[in-house]
TIBAGU-481990 format. One line per field, with one value per residue: residue number from 1; residue in three letters; x, y, z of N, C-alpha, C in turn. Coordinates in pm, whole numbers, plus 50000, padded with zeros to 5 digits. Example, Ala and Ser with C-alpha at 12.3 -4.5 7.8 and 13.67 -1.06 7.14 Angstrom:
// residues 2
pos <- c(1, 2)
code <- c(ALA, SER)
n_x <- c(51319, 51285)
n_y <- c(49431, 49775)
n_z <- c(50780, 50708)
ca_x <- c(51230, 51367)
ca_y <- c(49550, 49894)
ca_z <- c(50780, 50714)
c_x <- c(51320, 51290)
c_y <- c(49670, 50003)
c_z <- c(50780, 50787)
// end
This chain:
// residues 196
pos <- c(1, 2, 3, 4, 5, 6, 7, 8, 9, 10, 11, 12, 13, 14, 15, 16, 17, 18, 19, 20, 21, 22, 23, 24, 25, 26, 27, 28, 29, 30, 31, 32, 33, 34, 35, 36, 37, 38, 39, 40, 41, 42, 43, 44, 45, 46, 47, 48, 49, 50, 51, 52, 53, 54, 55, 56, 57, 58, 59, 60, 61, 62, 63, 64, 65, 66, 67, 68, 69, 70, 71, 72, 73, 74, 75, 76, 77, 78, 79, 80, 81, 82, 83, 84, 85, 86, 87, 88, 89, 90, 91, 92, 93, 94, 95, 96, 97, 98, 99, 100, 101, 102, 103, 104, 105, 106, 107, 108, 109, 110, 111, 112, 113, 114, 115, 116, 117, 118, 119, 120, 121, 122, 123, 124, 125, 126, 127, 128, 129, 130, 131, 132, 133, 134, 135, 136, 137, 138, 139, 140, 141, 142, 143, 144, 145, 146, 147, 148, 149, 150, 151, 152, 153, 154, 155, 156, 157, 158, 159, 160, 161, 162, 163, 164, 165, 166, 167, 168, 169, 170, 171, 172, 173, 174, 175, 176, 177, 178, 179, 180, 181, 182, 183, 184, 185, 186, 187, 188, 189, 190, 191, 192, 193, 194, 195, 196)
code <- c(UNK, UNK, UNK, UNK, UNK, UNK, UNK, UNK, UNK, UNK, UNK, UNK, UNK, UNK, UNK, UNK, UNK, UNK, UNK, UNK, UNK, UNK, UNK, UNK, UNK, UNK, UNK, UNK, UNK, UNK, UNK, UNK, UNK, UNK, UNK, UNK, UNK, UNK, UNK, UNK, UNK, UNK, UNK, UNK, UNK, UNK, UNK, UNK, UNK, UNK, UNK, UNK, UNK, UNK, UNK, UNK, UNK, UNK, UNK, UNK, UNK, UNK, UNK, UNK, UNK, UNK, UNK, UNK, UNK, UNK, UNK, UNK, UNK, UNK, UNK, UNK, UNK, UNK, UNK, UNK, UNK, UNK, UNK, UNK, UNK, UNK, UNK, UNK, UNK, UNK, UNK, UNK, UNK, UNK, UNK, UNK, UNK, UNK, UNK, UNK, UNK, UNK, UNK, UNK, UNK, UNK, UNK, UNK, UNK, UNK, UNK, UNK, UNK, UNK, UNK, UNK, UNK, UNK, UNK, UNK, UNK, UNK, UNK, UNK, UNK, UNK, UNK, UNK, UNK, UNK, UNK, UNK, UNK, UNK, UNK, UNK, UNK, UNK, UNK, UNK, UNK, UNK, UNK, UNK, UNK, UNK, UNK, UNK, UNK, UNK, UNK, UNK, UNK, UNK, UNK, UNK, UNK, UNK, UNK, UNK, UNK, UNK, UNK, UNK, UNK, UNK, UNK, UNK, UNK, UNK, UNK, UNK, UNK, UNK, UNK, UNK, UNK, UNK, UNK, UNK, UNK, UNK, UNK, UNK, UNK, UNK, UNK, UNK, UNK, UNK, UNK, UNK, UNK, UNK, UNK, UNK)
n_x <- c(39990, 39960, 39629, 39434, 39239, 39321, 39391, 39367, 39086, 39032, 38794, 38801, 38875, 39142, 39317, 39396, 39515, 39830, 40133, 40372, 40709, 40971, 41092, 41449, 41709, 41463, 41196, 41082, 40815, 40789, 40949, 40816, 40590, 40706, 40840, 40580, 40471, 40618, 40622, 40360, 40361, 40532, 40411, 40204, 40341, 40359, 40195, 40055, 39993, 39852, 39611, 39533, 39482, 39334, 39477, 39558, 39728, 40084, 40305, 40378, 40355, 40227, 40278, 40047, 39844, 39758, 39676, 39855, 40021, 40298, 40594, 40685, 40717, 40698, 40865, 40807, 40938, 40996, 41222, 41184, 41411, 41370, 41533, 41583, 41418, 41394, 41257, 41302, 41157, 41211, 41137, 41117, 41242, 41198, 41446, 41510, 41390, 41356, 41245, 41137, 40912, 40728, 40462, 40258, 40094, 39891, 39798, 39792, 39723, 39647, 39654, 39453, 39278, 39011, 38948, 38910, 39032, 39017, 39247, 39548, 39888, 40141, 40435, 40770, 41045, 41258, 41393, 41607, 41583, 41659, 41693, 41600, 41711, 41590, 41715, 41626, 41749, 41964, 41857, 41973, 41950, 42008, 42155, 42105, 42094, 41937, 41943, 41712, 41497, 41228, 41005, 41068, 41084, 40840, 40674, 40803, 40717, 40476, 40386, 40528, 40353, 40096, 40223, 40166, 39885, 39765, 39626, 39685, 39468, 39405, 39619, 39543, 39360, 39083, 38938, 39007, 39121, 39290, 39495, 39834, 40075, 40363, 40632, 40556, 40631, 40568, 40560, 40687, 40639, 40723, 40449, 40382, 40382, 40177, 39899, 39972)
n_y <- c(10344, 10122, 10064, 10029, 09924, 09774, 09550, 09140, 08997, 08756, 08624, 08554, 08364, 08329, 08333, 08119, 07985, 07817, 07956, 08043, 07993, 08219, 08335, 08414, 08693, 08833, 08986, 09272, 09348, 09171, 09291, 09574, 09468, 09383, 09627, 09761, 09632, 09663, 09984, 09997, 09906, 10081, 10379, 10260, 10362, 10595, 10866, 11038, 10975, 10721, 10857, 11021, 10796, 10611, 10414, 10126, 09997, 09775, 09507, 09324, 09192, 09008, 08852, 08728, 08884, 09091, 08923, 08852, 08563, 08438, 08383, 08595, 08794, 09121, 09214, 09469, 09580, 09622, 09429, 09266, 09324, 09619, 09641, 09747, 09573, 09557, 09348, 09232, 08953, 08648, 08370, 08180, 07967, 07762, 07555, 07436, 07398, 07496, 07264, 07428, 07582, 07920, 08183, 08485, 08669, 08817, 08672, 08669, 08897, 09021, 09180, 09098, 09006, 09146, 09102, 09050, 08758, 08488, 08341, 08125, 08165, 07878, 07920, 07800, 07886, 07967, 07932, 07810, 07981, 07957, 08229, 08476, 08772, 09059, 09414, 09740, 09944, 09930, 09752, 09553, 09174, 08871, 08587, 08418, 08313, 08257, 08324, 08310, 08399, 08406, 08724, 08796, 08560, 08496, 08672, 08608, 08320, 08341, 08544, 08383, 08158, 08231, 08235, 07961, 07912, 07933, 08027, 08261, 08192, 07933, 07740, 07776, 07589, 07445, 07298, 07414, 07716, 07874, 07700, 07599, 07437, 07205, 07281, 07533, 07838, 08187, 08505, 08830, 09127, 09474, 09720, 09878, 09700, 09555, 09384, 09443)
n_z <- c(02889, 03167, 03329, 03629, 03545, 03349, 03462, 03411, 03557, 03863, 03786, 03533, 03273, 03158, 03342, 03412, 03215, 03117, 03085, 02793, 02728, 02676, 02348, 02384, 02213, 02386, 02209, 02047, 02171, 02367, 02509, 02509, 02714, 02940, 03050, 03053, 03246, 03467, 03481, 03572, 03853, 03929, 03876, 04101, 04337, 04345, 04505, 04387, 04116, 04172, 04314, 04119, 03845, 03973, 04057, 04156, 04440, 04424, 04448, 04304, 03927, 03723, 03349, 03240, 03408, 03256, 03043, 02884, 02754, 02846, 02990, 03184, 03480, 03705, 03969, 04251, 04556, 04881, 05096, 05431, 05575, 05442, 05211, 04849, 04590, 04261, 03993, 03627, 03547, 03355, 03202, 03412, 03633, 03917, 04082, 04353, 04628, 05028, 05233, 05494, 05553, 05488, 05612, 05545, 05764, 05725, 05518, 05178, 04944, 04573, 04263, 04085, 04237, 04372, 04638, 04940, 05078, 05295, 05517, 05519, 05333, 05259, 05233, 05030, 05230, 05142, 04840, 04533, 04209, 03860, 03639, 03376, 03377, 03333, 03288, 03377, 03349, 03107, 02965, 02885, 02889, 03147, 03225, 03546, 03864, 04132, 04437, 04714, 04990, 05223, 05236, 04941, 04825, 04903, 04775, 04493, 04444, 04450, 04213, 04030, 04021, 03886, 03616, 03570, 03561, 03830, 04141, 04465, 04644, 04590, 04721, 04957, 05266, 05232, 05440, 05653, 05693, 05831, 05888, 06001, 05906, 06038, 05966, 05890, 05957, 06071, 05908, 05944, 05866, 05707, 05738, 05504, 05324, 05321, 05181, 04861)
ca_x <- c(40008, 39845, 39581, 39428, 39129, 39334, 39430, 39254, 39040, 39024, 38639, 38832, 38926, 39234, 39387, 39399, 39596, 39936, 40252, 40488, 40870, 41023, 41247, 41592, 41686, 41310, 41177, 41056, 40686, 40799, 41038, 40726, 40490, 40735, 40821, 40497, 40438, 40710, 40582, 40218, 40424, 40643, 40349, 40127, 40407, 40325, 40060, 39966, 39972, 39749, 39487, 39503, 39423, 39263, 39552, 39574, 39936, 40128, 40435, 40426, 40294, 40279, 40192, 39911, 39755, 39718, 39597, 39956, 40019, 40423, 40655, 40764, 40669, 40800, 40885, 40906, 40883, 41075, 41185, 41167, 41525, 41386, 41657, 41448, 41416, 41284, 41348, 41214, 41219, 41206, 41171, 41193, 41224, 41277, 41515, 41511, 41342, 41356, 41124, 41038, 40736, 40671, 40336, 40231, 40009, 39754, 39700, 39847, 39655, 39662, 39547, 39368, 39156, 38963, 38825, 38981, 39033, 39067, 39316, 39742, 39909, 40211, 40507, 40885, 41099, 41388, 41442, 41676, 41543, 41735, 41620, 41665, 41671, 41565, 41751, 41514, 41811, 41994, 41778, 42049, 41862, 42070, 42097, 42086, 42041, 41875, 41941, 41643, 41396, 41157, 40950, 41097, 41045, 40754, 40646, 40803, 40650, 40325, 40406, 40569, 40222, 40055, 40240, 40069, 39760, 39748, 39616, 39703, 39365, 39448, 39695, 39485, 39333, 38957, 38833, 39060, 39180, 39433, 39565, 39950, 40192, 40458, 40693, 40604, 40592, 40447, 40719, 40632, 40674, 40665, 40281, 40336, 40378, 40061, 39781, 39990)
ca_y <- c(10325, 10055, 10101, 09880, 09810, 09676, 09391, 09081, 08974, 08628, 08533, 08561, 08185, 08324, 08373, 07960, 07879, 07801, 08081, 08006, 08030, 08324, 08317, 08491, 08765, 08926, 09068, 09438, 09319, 09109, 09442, 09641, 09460, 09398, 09754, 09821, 09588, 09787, 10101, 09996, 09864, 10223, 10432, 10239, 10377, 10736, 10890, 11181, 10902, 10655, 10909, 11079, 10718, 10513, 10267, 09973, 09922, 09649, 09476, 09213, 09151, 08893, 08891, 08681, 08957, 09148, 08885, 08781, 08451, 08477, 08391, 08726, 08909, 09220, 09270, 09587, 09546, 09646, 09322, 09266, 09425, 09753, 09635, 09744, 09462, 09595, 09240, 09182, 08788, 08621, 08213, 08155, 07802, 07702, 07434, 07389, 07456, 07479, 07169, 07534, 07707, 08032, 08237, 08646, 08612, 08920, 08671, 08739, 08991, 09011, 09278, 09008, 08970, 09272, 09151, 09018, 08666, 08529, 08253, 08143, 08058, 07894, 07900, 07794, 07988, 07970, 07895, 07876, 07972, 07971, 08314, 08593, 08916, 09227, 09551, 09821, 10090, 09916, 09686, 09391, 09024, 08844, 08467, 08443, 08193, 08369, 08251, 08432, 08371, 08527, 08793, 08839, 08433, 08467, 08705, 08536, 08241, 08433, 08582, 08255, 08050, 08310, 08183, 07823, 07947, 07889, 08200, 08248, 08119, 07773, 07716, 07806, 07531, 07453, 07303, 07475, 07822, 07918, 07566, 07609, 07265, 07220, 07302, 07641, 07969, 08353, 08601, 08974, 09256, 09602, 09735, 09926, 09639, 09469, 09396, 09499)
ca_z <- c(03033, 03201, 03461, 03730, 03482, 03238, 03527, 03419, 03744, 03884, 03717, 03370, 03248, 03120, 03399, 03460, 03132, 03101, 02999, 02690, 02709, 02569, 02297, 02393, 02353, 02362, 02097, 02116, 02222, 02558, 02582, 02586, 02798, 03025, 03085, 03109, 03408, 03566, 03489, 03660, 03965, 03963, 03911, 04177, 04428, 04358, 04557, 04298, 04010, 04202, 04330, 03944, 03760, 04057, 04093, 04303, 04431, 04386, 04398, 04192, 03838, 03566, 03216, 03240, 03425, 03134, 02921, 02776, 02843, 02848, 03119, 03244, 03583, 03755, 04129, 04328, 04666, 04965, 05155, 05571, 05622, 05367, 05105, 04778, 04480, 04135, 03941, 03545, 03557, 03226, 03194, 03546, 03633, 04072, 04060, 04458, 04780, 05138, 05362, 05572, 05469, 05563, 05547, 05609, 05916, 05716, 05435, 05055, 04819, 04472, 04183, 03998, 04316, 04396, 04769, 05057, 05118, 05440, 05499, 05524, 05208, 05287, 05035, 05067, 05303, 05073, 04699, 04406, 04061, 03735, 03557, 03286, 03420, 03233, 03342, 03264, 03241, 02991, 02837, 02913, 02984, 03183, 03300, 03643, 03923, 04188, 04570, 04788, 05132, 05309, 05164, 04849, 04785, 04880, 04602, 04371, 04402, 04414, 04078, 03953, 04030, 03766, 03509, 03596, 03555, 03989, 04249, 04576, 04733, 04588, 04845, 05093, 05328, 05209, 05572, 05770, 05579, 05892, 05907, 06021, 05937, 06165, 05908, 05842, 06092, 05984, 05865, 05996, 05761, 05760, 05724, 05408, 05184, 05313, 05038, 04759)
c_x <- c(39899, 39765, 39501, 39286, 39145, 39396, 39351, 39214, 38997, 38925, 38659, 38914, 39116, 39383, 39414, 39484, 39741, 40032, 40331, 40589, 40850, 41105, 41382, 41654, 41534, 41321, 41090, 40874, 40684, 40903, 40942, 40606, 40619, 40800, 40663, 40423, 40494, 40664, 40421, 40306, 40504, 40559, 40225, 40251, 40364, 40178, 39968, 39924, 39795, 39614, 39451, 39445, 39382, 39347, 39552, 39730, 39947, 40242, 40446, 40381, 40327, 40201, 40073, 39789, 39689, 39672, 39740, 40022, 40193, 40511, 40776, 40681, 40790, 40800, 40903, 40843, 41053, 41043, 41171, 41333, 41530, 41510, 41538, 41521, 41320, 41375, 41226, 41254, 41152, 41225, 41191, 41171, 41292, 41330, 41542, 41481, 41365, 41226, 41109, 41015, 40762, 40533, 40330, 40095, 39885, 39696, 39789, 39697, 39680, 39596, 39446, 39252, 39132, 38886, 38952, 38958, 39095, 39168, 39504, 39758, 40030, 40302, 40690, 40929, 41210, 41377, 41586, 41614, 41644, 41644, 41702, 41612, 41683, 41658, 41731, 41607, 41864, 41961, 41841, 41955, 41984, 42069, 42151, 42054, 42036, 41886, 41834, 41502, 41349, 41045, 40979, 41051, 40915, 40604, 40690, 40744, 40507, 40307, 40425, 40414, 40124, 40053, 40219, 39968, 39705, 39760, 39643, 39644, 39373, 39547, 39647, 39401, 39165, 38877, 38898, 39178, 39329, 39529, 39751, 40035, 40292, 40572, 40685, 40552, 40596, 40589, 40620, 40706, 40651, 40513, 40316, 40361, 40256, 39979, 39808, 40010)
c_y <- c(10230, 10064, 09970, 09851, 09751, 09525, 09302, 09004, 08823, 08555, 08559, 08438, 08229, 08314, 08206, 07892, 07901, 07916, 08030, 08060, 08141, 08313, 08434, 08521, 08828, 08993, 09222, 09460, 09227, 09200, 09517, 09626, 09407, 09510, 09822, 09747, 09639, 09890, 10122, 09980, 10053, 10353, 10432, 10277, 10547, 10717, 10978, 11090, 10806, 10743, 10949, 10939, 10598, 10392, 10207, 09971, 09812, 09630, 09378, 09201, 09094, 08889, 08842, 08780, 09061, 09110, 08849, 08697, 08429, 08443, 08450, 08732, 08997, 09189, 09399, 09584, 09594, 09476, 09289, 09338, 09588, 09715, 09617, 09648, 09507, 09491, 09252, 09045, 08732, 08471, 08192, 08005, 07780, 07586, 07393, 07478, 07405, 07353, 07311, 07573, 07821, 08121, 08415, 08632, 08719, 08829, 08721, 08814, 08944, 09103, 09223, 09033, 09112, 09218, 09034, 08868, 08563, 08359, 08221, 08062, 08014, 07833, 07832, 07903, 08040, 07950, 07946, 07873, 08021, 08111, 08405, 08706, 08992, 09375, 09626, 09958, 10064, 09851, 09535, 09289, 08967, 08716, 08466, 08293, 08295, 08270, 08322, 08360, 08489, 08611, 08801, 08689, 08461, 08544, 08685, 08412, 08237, 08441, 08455, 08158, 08114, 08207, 08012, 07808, 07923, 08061, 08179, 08148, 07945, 07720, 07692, 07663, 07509, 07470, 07398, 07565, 07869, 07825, 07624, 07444, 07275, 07306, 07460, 07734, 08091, 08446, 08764, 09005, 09362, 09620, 09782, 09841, 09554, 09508, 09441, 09387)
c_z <- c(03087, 03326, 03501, 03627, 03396, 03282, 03542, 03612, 03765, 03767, 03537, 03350, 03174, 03176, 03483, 03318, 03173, 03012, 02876, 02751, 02619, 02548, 02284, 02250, 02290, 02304, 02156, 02193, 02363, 02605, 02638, 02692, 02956, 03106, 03111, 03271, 03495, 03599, 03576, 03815, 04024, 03988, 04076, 04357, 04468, 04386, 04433, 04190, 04057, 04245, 04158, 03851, 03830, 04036, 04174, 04335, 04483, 04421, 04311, 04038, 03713, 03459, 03184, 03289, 03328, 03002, 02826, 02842, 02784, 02943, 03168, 03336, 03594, 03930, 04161, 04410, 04774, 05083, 05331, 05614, 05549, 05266, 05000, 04648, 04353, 04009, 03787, 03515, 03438, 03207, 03311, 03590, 03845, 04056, 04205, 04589, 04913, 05191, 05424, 05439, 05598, 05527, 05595, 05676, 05914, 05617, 05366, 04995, 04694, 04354, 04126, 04092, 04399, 04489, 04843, 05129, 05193, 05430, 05494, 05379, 05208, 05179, 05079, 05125, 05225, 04956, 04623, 04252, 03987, 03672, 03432, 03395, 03328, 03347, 03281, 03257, 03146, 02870, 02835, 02952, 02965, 03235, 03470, 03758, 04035, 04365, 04679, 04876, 05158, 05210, 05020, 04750, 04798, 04757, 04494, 04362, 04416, 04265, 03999, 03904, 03933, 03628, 03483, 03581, 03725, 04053, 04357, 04642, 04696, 04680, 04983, 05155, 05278, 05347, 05664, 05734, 05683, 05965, 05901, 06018, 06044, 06127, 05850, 05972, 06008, 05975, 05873, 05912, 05780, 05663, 05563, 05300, 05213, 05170, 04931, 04681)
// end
C-alpha cells in the first residue's frame, strides 16, 4: 500500500525526466502500479484510512510520482457539477485545445509539493486527448478519445504535465504570479476538492 512518503517530492531530480510509452496491453507491473495509484487516491478519501497512515488526499496521481517513469496517471475527483470521474489513463496524448484558459482562483496543489504556493496556473478550458483507459473492475484497457473542460481538464493536464517531467509552479507567472490573460477567467469549485 502506498503512503504519502512514498510520493517523490519536488527537490528529487526525478521528478523532471521524461515518461516512456507503454507497451499494450500492460503487463502485470504497469497493472500493479497503476492500481496502486488508485488505491492511494481511494484510500486518501477515507477519513479513518488517512488519520490511521497520515495521508495526504489527492485526486490526481502519476507514475512519476512514485519514481516510475511510465505514462500512466489516475484521476478521482468530483468535477464542478459533483459528477464523480475515477479515470486510469494510459499513453495519453492531447491532440487539441481550446484558445480559453481557465485557472482555480485558490491556486493548484500537488502531493509532490508539500507547501503552498502562491500564484494562477492557467491551463486549457477544454481539450481532446487520445487515451487508454484502465477499468479497475475488469481489468479491460481501452482506447479512448476523451472530450472534457473545466475541472476535470484541468487535472488532467496537471497530471499529464508530470509525465513531462513539468510542475504546476512552472506555469505560474515569475514577475507577476496572479497575472490573468485576457483569454482566460477562474472556474469556482466546490471547497472539498481544494488542495488535493
Amino acid at each position: 500500500m502506498l503512503l504519502y512518503k512514498d510520493i517523490i517530492k519536488d527537490d528529487n531530480p526525478i521528478l523532471r525526466n521524461k515518461s516512456k510509452h507503454i507497451s499494450l496491453p500492460p503487463d502485470k507491473s504497469d497493472i500493479d502500479t497503476i492500481k496502486s495509484l488508485n488505491e492511494y487516491l481511494v484510500n486518501s478519501y477515507d477519513d479513518e484510512m488517512v488519520q490511521k497512515y497520515d495521508l495526504r488526499p489527492g485526486i490526481g496521481l502519476a507514475a512519476p510520482q512514485i519514481g516510475v517513469l511510465k505514462n500512466m496517471f489516475v484521476l478521482l475527483l468530483k468535477d464542478e457539477n459533483n459528477n464523480v470521474f475515477n479515470l486510469g489513463v494510459i499513453n495519453p496524448k492531447i491532440i487539441s485545445h481550446s484558445e480559453e484558459k481557465t485557472f482555480l482562483p485558490e491556486g493548484e496543489g500537488c502531493l509532490s509539493v508539500d507547501r503552498t504556493i502562491e500564484g494562477f496556473v492557467h491551463r486549457y478550458k477544454r481539450i481532446k486527448a487520445k487515451v487508454h483507459l484502465y477499468d479497475f473492475n475488469t481489468d479491460i484497457v481501452k482506447e479512448e478519445t476523451l472530450k472534457i473542460e473545466n475541472f476535470l481538464a484541468i487535472v488532467f493536464q496537471h497530471e499529464y504535465d508530470h509525465l513531462s517531467g513539468i510542475l504546476f509552479y512552472d506555469h505560474i507567472d515569475k514577475n507577476n504570479p496572479y497575472y490573468i490573460p485576457d483569454n482566460s477567467q477562474p472556474l469556482k469549485i466546490a471547497l472539498e476538492n481544494e488542495e488535493k
